[in-house]
N, CA, C, O and CB atoms as a CASP TS submission, in Angstrom:
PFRMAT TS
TARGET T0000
AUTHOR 0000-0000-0000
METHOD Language model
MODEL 1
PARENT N/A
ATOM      1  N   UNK     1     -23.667  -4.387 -13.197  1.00  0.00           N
ATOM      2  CA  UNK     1     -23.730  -3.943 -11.817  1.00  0.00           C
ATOM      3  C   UNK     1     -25.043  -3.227 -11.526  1.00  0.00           C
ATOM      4  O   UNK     1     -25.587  -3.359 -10.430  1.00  0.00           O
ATOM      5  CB  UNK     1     -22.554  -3.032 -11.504  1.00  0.00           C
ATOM      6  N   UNK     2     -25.615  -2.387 -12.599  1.00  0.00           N
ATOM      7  CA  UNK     2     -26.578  -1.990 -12.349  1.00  0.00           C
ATOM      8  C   UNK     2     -28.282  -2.690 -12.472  1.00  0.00           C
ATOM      9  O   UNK     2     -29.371  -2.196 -12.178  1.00  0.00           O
ATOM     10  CB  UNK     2     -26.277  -1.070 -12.926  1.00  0.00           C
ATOM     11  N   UNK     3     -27.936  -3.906 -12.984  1.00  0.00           N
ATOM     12  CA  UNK     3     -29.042  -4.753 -13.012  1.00  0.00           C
ATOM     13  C   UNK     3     -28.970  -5.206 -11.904  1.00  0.00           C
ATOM     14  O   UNK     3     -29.999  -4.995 -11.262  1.00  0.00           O
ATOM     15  CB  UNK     3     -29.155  -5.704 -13.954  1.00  0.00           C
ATOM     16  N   UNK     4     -28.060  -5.848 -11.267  1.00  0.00           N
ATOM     17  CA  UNK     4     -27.507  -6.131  -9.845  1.00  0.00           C
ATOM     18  C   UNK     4     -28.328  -5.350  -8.987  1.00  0.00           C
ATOM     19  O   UNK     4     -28.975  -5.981  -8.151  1.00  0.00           O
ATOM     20  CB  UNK     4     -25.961  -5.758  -9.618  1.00  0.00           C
ATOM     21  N   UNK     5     -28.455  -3.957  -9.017  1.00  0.00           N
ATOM     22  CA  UNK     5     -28.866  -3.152  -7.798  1.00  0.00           C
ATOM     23  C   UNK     5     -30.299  -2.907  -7.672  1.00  0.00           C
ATOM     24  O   UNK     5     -31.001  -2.648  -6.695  1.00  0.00           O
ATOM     25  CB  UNK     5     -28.210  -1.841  -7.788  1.00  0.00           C
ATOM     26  N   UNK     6     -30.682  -3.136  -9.573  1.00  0.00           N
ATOM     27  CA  UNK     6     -32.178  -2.904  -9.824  1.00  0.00           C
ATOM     28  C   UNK     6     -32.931  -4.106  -9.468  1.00  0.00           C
ATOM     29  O   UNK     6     -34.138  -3.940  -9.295  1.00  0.00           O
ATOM     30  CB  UNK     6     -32.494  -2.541 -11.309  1.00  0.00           C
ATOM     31  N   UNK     7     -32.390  -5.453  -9.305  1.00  0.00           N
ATOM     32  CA  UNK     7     -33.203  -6.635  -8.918  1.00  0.00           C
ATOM     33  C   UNK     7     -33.312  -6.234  -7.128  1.00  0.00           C
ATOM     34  O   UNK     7     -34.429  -5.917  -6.720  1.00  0.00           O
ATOM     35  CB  UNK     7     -32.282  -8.346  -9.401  1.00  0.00           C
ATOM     36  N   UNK     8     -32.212  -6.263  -6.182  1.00  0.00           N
ATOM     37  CA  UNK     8     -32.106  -5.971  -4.926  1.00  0.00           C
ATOM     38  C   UNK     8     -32.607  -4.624  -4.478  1.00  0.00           C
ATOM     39  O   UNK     8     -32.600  -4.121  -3.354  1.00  0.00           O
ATOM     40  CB  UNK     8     -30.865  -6.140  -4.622  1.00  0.00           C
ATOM     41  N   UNK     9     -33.114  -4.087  -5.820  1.00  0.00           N
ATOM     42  CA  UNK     9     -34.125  -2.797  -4.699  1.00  0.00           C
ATOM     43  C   UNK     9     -35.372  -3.132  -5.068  1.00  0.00           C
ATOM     44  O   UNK     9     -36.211  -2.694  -4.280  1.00  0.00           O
ATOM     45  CB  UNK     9     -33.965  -0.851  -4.997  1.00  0.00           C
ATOM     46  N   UNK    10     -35.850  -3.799  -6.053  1.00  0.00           N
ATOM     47  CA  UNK    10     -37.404  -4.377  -6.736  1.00  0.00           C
ATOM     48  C   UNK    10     -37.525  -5.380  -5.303  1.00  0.00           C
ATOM     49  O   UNK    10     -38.418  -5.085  -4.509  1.00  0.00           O
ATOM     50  CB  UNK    10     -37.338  -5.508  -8.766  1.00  0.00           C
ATOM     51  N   UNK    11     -36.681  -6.483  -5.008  1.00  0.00           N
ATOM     52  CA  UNK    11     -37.128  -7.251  -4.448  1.00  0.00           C
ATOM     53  C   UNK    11     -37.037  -6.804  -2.593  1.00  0.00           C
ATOM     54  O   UNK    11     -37.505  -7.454  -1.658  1.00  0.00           O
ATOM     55  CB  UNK    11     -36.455  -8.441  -5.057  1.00  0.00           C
ATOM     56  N   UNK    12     -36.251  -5.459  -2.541  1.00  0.00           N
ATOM     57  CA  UNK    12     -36.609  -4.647  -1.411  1.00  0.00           C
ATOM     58  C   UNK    12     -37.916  -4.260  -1.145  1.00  0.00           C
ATOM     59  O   UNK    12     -38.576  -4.610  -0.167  1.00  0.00           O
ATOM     60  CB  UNK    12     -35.977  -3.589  -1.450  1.00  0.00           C
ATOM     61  N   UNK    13     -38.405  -3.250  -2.386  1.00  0.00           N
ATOM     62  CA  UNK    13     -39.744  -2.935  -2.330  1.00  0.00           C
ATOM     63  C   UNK    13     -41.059  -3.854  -2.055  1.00  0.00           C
ATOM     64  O   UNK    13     -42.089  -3.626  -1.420  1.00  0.00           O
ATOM     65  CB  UNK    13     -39.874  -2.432  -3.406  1.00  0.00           C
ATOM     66  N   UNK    14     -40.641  -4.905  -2.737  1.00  0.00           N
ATOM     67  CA  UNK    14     -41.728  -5.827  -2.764  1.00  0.00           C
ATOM     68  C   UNK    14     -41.928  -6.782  -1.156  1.00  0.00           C
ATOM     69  O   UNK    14     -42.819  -7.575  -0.852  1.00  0.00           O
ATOM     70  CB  UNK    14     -41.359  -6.856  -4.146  1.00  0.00           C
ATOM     71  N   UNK    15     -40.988  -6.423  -0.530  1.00  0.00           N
ATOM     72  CA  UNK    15     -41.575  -6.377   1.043  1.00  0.00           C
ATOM     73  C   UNK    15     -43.077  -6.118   1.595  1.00  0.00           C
ATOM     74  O   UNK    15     -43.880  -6.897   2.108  1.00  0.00           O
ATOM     75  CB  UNK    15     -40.875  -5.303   1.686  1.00  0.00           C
ATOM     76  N   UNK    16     -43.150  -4.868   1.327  1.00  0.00           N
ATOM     77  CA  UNK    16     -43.855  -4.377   1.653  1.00  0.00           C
ATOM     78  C   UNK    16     -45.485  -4.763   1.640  1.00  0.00           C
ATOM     79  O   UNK    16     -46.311  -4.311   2.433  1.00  0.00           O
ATOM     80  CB  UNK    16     -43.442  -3.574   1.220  1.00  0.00           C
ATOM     81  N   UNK    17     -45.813  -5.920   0.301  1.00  0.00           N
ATOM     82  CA  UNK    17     -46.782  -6.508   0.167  1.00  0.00           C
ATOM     83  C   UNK    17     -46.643  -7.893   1.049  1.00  0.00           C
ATOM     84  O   UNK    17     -47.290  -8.783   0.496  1.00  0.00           O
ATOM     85  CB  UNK    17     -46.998  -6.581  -1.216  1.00  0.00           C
ATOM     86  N   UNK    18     -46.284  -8.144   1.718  1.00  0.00           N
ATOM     87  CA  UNK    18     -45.731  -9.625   2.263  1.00  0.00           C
ATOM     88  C   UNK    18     -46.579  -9.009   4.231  1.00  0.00           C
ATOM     89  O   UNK    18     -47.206  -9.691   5.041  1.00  0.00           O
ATOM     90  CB  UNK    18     -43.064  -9.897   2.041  1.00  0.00           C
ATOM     91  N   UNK    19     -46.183  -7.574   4.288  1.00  0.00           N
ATOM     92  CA  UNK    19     -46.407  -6.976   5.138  1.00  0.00           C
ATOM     93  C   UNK    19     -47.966  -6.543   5.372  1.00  0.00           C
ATOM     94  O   UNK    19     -48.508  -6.315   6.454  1.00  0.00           O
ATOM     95  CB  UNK    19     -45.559  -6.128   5.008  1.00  0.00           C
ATOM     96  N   UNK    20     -48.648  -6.483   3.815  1.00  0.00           N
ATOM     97  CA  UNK    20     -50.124  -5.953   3.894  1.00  0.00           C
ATOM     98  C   UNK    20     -50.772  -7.736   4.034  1.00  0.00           C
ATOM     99  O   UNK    20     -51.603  -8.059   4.883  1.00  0.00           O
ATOM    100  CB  UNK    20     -50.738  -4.779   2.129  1.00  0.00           C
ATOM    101  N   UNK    21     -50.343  -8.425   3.305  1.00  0.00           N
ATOM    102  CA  UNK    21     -50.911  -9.722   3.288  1.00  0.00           C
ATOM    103  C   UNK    21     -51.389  -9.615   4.953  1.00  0.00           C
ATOM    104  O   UNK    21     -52.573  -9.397   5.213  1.00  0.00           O
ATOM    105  CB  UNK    21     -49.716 -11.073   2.775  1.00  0.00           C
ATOM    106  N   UNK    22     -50.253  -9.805   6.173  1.00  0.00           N
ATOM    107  CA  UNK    22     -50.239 -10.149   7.444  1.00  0.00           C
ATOM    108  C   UNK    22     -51.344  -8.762   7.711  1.00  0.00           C
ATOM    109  O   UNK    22     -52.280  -9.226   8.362  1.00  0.00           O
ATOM    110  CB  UNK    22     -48.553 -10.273   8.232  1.00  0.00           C
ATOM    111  N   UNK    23     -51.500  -7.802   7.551  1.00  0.00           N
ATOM    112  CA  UNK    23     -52.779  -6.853   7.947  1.00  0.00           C
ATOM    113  C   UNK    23     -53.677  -7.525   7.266  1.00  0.00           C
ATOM    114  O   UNK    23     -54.594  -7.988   7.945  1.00  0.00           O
ATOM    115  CB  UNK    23     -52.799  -5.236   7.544  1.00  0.00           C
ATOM    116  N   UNK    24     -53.697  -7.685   6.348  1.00  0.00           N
ATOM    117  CA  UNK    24     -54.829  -8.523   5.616  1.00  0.00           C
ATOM    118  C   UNK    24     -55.615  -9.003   6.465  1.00  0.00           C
ATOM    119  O   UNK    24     -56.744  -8.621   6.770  1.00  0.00           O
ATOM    120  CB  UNK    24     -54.427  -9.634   4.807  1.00  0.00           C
ATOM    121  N   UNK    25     -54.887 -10.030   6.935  1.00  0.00           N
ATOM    122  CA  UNK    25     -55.064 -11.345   7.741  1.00  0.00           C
ATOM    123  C   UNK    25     -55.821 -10.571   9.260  1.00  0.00           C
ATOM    124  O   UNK    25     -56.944 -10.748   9.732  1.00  0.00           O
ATOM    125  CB  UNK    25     -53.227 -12.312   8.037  1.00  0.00           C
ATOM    126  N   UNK    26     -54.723  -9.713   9.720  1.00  0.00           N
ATOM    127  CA  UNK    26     -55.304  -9.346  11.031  1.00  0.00           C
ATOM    128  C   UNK    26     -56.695  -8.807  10.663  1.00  0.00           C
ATOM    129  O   UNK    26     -57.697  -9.469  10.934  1.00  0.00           O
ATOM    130  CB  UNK    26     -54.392  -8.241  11.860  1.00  0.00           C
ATOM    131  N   UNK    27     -56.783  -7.424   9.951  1.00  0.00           N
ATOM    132  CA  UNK    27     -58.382  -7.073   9.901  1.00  0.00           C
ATOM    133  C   UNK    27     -59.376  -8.040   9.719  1.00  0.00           C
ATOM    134  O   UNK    27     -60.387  -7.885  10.404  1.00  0.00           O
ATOM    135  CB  UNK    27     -58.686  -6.211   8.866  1.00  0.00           C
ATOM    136  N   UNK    28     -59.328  -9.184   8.817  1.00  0.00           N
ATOM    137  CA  UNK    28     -60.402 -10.432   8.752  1.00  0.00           C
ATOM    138  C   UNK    28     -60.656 -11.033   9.966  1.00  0.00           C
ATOM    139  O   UNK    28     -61.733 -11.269  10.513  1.00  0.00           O
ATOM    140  CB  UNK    28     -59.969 -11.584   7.868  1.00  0.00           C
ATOM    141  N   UNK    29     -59.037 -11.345  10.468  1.00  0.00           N
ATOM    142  CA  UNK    29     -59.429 -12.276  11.909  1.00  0.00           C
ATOM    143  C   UNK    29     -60.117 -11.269  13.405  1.00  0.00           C
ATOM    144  O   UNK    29     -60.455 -11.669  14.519  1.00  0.00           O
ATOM    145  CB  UNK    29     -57.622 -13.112  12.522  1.00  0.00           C
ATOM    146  N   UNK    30     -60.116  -9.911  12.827  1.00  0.00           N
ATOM    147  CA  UNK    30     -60.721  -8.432  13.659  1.00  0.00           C
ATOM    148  C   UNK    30     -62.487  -9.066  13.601  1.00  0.00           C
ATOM    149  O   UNK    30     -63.412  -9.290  14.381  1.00  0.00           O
ATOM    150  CB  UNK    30     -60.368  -6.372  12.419  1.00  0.00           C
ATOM    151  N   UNK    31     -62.274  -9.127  12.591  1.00  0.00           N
ATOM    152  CA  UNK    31     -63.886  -9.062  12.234  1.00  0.00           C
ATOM    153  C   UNK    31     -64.485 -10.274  12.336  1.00  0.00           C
ATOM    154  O   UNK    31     -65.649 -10.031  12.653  1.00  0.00           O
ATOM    155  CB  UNK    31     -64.230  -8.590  10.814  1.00  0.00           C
ATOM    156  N   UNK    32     -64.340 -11.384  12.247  1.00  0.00           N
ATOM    157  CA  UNK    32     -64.395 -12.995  12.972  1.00  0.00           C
ATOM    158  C   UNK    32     -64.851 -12.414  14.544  1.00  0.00           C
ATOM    159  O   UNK    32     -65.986 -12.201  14.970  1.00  0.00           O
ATOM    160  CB  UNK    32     -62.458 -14.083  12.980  1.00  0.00           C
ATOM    161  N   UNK    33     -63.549 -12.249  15.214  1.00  0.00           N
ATOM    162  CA  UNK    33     -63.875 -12.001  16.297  1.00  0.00           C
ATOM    163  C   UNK    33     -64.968 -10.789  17.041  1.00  0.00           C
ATOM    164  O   UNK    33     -65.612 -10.976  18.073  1.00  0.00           O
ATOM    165  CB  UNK    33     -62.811 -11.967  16.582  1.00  0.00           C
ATOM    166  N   UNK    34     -64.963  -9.652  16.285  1.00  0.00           N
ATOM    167  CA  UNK    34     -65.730  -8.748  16.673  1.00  0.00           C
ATOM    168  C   UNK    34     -67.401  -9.369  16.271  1.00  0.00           C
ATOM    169  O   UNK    34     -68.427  -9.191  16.928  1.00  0.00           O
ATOM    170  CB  UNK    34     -65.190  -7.341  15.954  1.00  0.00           C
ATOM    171  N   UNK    35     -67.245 -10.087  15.056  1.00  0.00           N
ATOM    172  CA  UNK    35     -68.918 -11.232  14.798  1.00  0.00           C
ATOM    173  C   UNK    35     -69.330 -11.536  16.109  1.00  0.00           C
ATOM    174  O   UNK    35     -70.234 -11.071  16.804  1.00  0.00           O
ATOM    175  CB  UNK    35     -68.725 -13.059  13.922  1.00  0.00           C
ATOM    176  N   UNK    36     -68.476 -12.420  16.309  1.00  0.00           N
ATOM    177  CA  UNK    36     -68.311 -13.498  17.295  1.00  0.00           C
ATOM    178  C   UNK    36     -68.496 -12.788  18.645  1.00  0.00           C
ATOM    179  O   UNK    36     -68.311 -13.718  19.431  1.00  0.00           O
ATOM    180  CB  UNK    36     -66.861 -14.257  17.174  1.00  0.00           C
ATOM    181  N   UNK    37     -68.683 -11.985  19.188  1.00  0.00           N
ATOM    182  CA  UNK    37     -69.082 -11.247  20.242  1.00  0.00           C
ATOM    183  C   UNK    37     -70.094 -10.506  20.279  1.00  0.00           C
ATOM    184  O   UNK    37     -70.874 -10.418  21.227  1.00  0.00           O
ATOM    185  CB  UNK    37     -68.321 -10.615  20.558  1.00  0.00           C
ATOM    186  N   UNK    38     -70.157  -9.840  19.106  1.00  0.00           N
ATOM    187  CA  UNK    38     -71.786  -9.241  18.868  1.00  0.00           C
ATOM    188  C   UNK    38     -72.327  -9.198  17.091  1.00  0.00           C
ATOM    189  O   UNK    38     -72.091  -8.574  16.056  1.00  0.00           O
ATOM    190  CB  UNK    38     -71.805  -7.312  19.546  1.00  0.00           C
ATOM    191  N   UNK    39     -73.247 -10.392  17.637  1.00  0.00           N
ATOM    192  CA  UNK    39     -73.301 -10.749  15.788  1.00  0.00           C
ATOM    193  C   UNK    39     -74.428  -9.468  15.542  1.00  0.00           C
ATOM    194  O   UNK    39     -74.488  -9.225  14.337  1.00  0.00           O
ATOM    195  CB  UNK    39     -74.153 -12.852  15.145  1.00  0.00           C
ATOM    196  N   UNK    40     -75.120  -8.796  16.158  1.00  0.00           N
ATOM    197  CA  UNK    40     -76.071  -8.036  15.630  1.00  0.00           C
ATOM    198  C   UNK    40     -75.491  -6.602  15.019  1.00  0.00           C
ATOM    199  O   UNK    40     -76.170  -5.652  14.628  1.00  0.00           O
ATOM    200  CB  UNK    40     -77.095  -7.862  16.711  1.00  0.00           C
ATOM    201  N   UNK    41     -73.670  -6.746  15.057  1.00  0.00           N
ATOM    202  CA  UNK    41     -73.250  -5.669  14.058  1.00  0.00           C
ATOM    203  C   UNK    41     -72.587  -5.869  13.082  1.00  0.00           C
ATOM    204  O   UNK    41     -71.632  -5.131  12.843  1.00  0.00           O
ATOM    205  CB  UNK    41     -72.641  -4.802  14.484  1.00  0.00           C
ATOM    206  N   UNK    42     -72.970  -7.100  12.113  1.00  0.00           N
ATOM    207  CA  UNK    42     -72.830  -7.620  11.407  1.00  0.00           C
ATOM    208  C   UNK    42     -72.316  -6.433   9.846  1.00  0.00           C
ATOM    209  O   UNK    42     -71.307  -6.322   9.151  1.00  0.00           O
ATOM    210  CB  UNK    42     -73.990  -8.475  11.596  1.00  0.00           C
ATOM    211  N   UNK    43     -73.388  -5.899   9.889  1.00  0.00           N
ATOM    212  CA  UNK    43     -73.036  -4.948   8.866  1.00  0.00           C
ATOM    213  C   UNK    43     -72.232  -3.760   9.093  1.00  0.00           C
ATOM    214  O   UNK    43     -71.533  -3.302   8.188  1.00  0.00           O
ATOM    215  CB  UNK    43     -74.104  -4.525   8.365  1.00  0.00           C
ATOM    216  N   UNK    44     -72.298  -3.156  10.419  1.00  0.00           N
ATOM    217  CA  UNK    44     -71.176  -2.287  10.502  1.00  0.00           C
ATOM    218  C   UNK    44     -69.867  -2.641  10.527  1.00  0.00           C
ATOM    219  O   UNK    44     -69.051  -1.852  10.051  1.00  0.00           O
ATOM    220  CB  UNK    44     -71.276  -1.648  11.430  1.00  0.00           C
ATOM    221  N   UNK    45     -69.485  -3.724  11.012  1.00  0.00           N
ATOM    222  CA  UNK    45     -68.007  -4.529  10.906  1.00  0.00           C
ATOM    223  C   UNK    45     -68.166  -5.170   9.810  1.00  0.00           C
ATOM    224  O   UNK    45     -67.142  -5.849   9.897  1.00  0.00           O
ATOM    225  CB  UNK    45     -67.556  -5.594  12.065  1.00  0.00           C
ATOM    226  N   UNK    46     -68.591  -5.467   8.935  1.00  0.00           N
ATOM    227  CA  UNK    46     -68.072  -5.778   7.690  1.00  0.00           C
ATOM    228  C   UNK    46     -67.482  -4.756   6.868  1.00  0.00           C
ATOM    229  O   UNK    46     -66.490  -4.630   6.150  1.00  0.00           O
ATOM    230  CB  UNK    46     -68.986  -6.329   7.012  1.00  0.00           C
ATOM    231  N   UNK    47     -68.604  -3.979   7.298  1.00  0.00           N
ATOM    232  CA  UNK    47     -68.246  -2.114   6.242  1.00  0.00           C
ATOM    233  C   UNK    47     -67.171  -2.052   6.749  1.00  0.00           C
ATOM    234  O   UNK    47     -66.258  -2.194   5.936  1.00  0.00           O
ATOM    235  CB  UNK    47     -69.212  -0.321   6.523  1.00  0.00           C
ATOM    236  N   UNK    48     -66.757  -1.839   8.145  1.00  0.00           N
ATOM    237  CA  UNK    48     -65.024  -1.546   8.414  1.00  0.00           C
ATOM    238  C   UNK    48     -64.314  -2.403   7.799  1.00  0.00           C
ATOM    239  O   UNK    48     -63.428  -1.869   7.132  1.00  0.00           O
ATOM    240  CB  UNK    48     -64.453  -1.649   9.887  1.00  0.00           C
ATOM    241  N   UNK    49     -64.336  -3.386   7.756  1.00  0.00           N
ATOM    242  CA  UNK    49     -63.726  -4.539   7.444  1.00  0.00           C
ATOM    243  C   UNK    49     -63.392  -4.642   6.186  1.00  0.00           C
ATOM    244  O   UNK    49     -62.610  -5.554   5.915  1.00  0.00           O
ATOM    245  CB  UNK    49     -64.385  -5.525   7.758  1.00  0.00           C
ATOM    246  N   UNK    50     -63.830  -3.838   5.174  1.00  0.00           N
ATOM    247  CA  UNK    50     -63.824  -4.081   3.488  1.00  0.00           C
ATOM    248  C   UNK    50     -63.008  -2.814   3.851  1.00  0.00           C
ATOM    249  O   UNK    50     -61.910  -2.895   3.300  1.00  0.00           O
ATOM    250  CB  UNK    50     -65.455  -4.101   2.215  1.00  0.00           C
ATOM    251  N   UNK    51     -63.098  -2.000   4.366  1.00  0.00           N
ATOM    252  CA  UNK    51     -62.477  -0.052   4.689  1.00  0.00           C
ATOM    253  C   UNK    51     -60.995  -0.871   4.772  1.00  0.00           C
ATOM    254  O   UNK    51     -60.071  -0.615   4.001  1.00  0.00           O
ATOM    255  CB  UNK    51     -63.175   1.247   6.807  1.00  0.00           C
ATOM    256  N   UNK    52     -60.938  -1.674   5.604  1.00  0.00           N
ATOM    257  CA  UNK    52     -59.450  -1.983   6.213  1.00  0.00           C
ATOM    258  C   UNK    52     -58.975  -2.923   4.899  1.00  0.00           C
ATOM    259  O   UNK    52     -57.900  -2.667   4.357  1.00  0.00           O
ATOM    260  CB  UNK    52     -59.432  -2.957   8.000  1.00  0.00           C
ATOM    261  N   UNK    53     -59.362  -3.427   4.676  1.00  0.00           N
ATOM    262  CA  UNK    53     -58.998  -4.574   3.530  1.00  0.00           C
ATOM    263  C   UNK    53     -58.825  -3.599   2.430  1.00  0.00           C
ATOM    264  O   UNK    53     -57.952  -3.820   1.591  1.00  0.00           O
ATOM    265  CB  UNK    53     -60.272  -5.870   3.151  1.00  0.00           C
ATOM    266  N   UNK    54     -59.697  -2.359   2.336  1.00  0.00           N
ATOM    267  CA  UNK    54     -58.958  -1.855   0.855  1.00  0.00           C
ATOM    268  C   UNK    54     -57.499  -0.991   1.116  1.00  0.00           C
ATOM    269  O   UNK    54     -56.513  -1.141   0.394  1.00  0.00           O
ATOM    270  CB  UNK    54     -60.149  -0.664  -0.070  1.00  0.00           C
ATOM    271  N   UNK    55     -57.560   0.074   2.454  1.00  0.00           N
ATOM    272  CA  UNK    55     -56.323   0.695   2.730  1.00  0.00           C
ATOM    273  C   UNK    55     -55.311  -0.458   2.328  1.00  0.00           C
ATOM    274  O   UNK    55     -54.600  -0.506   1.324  1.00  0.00           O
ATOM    275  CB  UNK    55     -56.207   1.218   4.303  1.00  0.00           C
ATOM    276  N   UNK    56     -55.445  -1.543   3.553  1.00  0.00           N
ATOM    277  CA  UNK    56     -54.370  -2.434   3.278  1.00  0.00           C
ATOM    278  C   UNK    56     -53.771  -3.223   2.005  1.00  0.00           C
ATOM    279  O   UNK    56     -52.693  -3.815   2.054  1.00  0.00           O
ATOM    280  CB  UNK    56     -54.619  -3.216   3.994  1.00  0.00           C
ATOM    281  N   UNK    57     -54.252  -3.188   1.333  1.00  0.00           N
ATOM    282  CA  UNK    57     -54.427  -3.876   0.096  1.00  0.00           C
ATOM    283  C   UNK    57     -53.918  -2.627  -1.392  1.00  0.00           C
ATOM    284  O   UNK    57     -53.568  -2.986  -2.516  1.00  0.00           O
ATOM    285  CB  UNK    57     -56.298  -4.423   0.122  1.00  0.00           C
ATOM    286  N   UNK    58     -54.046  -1.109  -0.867  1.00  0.00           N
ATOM    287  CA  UNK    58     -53.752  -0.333  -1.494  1.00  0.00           C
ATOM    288  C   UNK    58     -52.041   0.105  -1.360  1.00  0.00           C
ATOM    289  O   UNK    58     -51.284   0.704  -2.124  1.00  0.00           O
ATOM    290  CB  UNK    58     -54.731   0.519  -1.225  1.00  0.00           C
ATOM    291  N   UNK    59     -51.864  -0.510  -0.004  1.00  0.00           N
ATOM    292  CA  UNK    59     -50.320  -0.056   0.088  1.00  0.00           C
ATOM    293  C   UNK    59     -49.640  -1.254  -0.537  1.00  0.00           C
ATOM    294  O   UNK    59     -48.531  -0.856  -0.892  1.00  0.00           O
ATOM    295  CB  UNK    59     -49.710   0.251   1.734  1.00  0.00           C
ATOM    296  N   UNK    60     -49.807  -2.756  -0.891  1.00  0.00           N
ATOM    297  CA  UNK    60     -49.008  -3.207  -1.317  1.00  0.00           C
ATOM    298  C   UNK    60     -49.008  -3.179  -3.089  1.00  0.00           C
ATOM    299  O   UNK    60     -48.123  -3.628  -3.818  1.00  0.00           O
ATOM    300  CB  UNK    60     -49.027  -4.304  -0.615  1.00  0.00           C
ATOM    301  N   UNK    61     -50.522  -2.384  -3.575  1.00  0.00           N
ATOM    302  CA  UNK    61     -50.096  -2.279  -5.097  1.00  0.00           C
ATOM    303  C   UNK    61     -48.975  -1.403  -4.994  1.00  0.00           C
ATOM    304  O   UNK    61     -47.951  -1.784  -5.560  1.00  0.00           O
ATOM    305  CB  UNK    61     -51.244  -1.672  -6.166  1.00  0.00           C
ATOM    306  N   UNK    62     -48.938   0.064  -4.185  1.00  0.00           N
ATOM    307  CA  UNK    62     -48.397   0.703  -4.271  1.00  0.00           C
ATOM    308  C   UNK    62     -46.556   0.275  -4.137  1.00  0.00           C
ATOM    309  O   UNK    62     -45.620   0.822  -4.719  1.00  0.00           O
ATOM    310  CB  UNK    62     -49.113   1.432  -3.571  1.00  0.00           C
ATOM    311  N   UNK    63     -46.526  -0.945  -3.104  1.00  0.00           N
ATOM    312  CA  UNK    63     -45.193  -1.222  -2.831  1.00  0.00           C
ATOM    313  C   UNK    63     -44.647  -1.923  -4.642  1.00  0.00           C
ATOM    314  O   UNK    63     -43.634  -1.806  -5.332  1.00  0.00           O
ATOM    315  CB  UNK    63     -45.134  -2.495  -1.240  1.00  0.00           C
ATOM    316  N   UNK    64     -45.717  -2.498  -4.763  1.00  0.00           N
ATOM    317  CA  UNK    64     -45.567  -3.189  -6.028  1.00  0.00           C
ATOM    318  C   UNK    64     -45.279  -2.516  -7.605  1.00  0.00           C
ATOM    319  O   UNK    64     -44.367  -2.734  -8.402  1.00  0.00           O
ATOM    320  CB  UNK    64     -46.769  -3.870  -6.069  1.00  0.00           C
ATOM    321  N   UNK    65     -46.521  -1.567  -7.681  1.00  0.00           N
ATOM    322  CA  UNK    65     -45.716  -0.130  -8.104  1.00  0.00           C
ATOM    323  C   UNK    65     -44.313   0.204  -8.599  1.00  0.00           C
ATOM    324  O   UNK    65     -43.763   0.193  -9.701  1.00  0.00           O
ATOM    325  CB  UNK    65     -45.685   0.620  -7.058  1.00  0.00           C
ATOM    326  N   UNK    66     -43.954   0.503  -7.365  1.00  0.00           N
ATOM    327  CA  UNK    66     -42.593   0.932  -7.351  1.00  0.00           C
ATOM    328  C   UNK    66     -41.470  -0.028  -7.738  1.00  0.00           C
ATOM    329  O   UNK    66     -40.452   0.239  -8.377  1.00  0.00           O
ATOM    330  CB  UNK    66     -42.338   1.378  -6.090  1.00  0.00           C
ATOM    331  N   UNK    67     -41.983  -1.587  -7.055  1.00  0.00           N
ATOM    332  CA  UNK    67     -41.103  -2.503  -7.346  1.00  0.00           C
ATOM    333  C   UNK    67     -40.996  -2.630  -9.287  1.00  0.00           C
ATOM    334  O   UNK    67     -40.007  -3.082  -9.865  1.00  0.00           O
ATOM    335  CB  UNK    67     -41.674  -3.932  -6.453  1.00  0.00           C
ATOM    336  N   UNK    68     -41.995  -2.222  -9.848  1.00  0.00           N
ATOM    337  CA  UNK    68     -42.214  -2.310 -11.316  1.00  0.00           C
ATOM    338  C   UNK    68     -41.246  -1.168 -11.643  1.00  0.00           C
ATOM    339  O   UNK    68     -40.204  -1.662 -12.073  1.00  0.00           O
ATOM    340  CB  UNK    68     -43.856  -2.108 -11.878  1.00  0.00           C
ATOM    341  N   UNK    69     -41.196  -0.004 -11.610  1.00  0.00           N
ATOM    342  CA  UNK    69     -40.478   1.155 -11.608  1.00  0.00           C
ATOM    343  C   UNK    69     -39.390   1.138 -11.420  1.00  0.00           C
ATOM    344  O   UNK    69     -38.556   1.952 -11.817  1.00  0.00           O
ATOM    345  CB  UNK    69     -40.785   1.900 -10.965  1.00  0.00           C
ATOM    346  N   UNK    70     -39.192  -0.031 -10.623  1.00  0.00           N
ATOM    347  CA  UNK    70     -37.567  -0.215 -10.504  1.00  0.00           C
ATOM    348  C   UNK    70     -37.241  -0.721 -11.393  1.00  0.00           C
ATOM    349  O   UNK    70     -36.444  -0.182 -12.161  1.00  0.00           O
ATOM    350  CB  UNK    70     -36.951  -0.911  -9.513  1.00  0.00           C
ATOM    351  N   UNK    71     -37.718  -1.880 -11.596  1.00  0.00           N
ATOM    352  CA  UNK    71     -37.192  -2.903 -12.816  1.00  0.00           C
ATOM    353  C   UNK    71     -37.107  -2.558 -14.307  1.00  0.00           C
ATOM    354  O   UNK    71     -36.374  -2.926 -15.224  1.00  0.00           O
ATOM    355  CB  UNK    71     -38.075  -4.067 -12.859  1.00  0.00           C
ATOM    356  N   UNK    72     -38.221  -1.640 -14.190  1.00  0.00           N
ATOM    357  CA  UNK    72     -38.545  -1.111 -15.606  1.00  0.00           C
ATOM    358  C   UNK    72     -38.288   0.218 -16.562  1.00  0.00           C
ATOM    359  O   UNK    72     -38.653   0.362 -17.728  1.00  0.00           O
ATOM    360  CB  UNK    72     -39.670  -1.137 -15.565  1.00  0.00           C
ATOM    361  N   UNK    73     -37.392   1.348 -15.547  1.00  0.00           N
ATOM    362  CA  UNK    73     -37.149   2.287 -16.036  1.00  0.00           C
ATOM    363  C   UNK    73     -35.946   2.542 -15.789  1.00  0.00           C
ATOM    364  O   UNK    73     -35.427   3.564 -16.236  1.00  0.00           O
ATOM    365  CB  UNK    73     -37.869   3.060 -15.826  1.00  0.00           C
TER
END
């Protein structure tokens, strides 16, 4: 029963990366478009753009993390 609860809260947690993927996606397609309107800030929207890609990208190790923690302790 309790392996039971530890798979259905791992695979709860692991939501949460399914969720950064789709930010993922939005900040890149941010920065496409913000190009695409004024290419001469090329380097300042990229710099945001790697800023946003790492936050986002930091919450789903973290979801992932936990999903390990579940399974494993």
């Amino acid at each position: 029963m309790t392996e039971a609860a530890k798979l259905i809260g791992a695979g709860l947690a692991v939501i949460g990366v399914a969720g950064s993927g789709a930010g993922i996606g939005l900040v890149f397609a941010a920065l496409i478009t913000g190009y695409a309107r004024n290419p001469s800030l090329k380097q300042q929207l990229f710099a945001y753009a790697i800023m946003g890609f790492a936050l986002s990208e930091a919450i789903a190790l973290f979801a992932l993390g936990l999903a390990f923690l579940i399974l494993f302790t």
